[in-house]
C-alpha positions in Angstrom: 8.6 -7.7 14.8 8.7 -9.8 18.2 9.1 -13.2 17.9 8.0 -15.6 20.9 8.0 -19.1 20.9 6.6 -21.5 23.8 8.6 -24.7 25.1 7.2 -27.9 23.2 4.9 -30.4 24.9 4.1 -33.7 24.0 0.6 -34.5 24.1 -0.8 -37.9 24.5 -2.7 -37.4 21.6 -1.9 -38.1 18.2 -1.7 -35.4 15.5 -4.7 -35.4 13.5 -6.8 -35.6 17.2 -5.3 -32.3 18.2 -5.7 -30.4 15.3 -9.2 -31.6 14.7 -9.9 -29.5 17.9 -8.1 -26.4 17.0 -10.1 -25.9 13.4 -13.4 -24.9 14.8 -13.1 -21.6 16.7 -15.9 -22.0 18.8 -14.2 -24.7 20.5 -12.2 -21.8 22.1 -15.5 -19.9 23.4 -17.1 -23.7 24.4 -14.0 -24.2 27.2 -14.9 -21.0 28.7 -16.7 -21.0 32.1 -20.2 -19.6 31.6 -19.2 -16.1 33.0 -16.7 -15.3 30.7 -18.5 -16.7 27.2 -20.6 -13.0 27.3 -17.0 -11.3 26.6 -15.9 -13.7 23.8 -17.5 -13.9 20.2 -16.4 -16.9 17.9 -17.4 -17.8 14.4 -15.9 -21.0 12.9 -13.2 -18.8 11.5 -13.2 -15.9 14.0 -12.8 -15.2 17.9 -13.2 -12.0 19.3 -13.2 -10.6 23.0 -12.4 -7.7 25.7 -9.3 -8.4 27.2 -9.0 -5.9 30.2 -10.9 -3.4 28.5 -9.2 -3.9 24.9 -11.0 -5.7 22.0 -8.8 -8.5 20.6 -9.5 -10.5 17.7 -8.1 -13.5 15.5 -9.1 -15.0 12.5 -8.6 -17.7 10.7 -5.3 -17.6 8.2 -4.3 -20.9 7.0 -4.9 -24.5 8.2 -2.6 -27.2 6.8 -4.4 -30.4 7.6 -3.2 -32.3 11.1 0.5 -30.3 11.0 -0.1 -26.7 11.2 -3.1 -23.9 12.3 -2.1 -19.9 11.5 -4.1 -17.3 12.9 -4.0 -13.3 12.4 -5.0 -10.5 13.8 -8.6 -9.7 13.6 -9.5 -5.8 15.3 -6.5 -5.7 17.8 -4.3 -2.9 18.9 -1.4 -4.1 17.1 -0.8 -6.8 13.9 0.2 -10.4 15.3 0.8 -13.8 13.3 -0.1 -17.1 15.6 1.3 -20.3 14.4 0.2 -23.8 16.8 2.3 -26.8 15.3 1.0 -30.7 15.9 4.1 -32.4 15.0 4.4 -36.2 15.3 6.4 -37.1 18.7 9.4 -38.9 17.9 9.3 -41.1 20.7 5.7 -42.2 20.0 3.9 -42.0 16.6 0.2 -41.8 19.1 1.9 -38.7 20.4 2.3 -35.0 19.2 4.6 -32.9 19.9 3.0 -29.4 20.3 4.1 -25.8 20.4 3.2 -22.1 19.4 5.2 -19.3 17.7 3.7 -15.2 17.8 5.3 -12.7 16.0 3.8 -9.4 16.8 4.5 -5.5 15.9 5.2 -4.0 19.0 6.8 -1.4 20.1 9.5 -0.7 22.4 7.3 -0.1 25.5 4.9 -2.9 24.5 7.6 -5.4 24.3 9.2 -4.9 27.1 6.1 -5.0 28.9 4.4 -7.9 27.1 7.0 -10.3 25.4 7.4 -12.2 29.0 4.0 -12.3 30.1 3.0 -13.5 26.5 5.9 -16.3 26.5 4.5 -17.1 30.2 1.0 -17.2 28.7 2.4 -19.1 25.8 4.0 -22.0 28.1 0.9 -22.4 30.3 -1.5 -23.0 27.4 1.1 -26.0 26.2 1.2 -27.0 30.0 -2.4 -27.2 30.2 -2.7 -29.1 27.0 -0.2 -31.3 27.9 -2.1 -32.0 31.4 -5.3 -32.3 30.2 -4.2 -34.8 27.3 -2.8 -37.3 30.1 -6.4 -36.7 32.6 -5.5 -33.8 34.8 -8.0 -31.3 34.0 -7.9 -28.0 35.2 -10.0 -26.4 38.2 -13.8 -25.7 36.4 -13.0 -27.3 33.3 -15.9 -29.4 31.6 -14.8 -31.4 28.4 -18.1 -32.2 27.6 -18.4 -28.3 26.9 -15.2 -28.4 24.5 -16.2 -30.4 22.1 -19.6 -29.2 21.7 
């Protein structure tokens, strides 16, 4: 198994606020500019989409109430395990301190070929997170649309 972990980002939001908007998996599809939504499927407990011609798909494993979301594999290429943890900051009790772990069964070739650009991928979601939680939105993005 291959085990990447993104930096942690503290998000000016606290805990419970953060995971409340990971539980619902349409929330995911909802961000998405308009072009892109016809690729992506979501249920409340399921996301699925082609990704450069693959299909790719998570479901919902385990949510542990305002600490911890897990998500599995759900029709991909290759078994992964995604775990996003809201920890309290400890500089600020109104922050969280946020960060995601994959394990995934790839091999040889597939690692070295995706475990960087995953980690990169990884990073840029907690970077965006962290932005958007202290008012710099990114290009195109509507927040009215993520929490429909």
């Amino acid at each position: 198994m291959t085990n990447i972990e993104s930096k942690h980002g503290t998000v000016s939001r606290q805990p419970h606020e953060l995971y409340m908007a990971f539980t619902d998996l349409q929330n995911f599809r909802n961000m998405l500019p308009e072009d892109k939504r016809e690729m992506v499927t979501a249920t409340y407990d399921t996301l699925t989409a082609t990704v450069q011609g693959f299909n790719i798909g998570v479901k919902m494993h385990e949510r542990v109430p305002y600490s911890r979301i897990e998500l599995v594999d759900f029709g991909a290429p290759f078994a992964f395990h995604i775990v996003m943890h809201f920890d309290p900051s400890a500089q600020d009790p109104y922050k969280t301190d946020f960060w995601i772990q994959v394990e995934a069964d790839l091999n040889l070739m597939m690692k070295m070929m995706l475990s960087g650009k995953m980690k990169d991928a990884l990073d840029k979601v907690v970077d965006g997170l962290v932005d958007a939680s202290n008012g710099k939105m990114p290009e195109g993005f509507d927040p009215e649309k993520w929490m429909k």
